[in-house]
Legacy VTK file of the C-alpha trace (Angstrom):
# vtk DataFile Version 3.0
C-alpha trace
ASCII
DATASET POLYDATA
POINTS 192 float
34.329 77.548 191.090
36.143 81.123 191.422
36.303 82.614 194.956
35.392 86.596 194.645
35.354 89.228 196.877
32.646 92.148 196.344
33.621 95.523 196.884
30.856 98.307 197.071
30.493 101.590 199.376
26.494 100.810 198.534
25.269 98.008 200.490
22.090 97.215 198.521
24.539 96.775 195.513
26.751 94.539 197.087
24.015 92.117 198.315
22.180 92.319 194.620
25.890 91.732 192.687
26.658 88.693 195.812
23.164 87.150 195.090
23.513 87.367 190.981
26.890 85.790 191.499
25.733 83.377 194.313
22.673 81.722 192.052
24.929 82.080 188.796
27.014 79.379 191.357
29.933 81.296 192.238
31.496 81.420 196.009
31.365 84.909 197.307
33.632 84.715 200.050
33.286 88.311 201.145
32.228 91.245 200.862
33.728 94.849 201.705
32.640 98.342 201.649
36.124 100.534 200.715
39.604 100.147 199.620
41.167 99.750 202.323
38.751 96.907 203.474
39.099 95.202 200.195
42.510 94.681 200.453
42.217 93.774 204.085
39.474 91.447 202.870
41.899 90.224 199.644
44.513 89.459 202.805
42.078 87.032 204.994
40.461 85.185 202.024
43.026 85.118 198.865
40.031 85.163 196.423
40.876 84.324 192.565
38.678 87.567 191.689
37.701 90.684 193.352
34.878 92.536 191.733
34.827 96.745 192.564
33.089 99.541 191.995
35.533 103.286 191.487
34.218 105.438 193.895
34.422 104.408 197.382
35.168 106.823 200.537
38.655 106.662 201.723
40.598 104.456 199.130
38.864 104.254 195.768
39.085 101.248 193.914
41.565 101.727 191.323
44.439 102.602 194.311
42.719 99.229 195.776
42.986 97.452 192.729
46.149 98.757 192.195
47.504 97.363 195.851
45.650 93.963 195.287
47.689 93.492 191.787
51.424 94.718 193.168
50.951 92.336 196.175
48.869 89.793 194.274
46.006 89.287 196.679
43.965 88.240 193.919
44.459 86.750 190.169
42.711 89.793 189.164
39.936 92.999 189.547
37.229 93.816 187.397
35.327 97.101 187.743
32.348 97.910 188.264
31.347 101.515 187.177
29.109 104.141 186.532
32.319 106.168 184.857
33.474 104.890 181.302
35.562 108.486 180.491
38.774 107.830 178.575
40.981 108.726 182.031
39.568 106.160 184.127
39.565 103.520 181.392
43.476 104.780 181.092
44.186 104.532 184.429
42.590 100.908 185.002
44.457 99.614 181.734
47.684 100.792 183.493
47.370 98.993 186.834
46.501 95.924 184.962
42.299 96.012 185.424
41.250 92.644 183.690
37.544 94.167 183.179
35.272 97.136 183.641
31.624 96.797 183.317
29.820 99.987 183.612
27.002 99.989 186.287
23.842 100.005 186.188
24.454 96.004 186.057
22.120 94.036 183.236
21.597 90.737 184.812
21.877 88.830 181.534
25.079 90.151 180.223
26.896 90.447 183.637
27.394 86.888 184.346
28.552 86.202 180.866
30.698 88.919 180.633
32.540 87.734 184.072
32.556 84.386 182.790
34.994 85.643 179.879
37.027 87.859 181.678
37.882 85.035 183.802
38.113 82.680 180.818
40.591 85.091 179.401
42.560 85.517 182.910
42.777 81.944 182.785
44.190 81.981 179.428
46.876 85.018 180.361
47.882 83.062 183.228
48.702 79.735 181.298
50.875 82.143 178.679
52.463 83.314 181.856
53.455 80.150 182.807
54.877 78.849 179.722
56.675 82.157 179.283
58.587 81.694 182.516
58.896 77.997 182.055
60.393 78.629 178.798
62.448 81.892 180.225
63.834 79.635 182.847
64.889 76.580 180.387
66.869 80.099 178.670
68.556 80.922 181.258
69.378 77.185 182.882
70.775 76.337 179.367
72.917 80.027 179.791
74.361 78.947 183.183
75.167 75.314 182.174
77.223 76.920 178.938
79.053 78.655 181.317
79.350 76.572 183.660
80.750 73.913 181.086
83.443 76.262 180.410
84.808 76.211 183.527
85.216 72.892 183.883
86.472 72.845 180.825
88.972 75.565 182.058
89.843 74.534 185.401
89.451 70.588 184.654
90.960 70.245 181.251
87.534 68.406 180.170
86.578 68.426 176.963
82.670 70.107 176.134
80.763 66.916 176.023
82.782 65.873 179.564
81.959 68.847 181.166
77.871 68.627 180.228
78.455 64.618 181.305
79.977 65.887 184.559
76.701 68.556 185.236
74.500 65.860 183.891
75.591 63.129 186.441
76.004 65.562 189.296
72.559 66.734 188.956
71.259 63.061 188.640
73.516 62.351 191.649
72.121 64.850 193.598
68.590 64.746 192.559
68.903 68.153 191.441
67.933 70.118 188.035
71.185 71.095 186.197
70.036 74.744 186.540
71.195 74.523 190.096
74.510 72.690 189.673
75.693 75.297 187.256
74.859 77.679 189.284
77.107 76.489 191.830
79.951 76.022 189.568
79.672 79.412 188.736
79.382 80.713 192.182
82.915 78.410 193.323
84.578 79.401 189.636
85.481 75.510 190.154
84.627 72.464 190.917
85.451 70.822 194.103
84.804 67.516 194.474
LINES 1 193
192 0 1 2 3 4 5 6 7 8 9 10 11 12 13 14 15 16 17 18 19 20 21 22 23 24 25 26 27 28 29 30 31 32 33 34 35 36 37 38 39 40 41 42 43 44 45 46 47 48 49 50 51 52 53 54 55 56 57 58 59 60 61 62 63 64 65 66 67 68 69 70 71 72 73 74 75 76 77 78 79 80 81 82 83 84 85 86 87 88 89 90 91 92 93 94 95 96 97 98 99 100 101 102 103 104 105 106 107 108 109 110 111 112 113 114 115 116 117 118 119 120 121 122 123 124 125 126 127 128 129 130 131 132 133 134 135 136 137 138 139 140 141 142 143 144 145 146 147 148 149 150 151 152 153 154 155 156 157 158 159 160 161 162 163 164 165 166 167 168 169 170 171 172 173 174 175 176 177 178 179 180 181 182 183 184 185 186 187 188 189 190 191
């Protein structure tokens, strides 16, 4: 089940939103009570989620949030809000808010509501991965061309010998081709 953090200046809130969240099954694994807190809190615990209200003394939550998605302390903040004016709603789509739920909290819909903004983070973060899988196959493939022509440069090989060559070194090495291009390229040759 998702670790979260709960961020409130209010401590009645924080308790009510950590007890909705604790019977709906969820691990709380801390709570804080600014910004600055949060992300010290975000730092000790690593939780998937951190749900936090806007206005906070000291460091509100968007320049929290905002901090806790550039040095990825978390997979992602929702807010929680009494404010839903277009800026703030602006502001939170820029530093990459996956939710805002507007306070006062309605027991029924809150837990369902986290439960698909976390469905949907889950989703994003599978896309992620096949984009950089996929973006790294790209660029592999890129190095290896180049690195075939090389060889085929400095070796005389022909275009099939030079992948054959990459091909066995990797195997030989236990390494992905990726890397033994890479230090083709690097050395401009190969030395054997």
């Amino acid at each position: 089940m998702e670790r979260i953090l709960v961020v409130d200046d209010e401590p009645i809130t924080r308790m009510d939103i950590s007890e909705i969240l604790k019977e709906a099954n969820y691990n709380v694994v801390g709570e804080a009570k600014d910004g600055y807190e949060a992300i010290e809190k975000c730092e000790q615990y690593k939780p998937d989620f951190v749900i936090m209200d806007v206005k906070m003394p000291l460091l509100d939550g968007l320049k929290a949030a905002k901090v806790i998605n550039e040095k990825k302390l978390s997979r992602g903040v929702v807010l929680l809000t009494a404010y839903s004016n277009k800026e703030f709603i602006e502001e939170a789509k820029k530093i990459g808010i996956i939710g805002y739920i507007i306070k006062p909290i309605d027991e029924k819909s809150f837990i369902p509501n986290l439960e698909i903004i976390f469905s949907k983070q889950e989703e994003f973060e599978k896309l992620e991965k096949k984009y950089l899988k996929t973006a790294q196959k790209l660029e592999d493939r890129r190095k290896i061309d180049i690195a075939k022509s090389i060889l085929m440069r400095n070796q005389n090989l022909s275009e099939n010998e030079a992948y054959e060559y990459i091909r066995n070194l990797s195997m030989n090495k236990r390494t992905d081709m990726g890397k033994i291009a890479d230090i083709i390229i690097l050395t401009g040759e190969n030395n054997d």
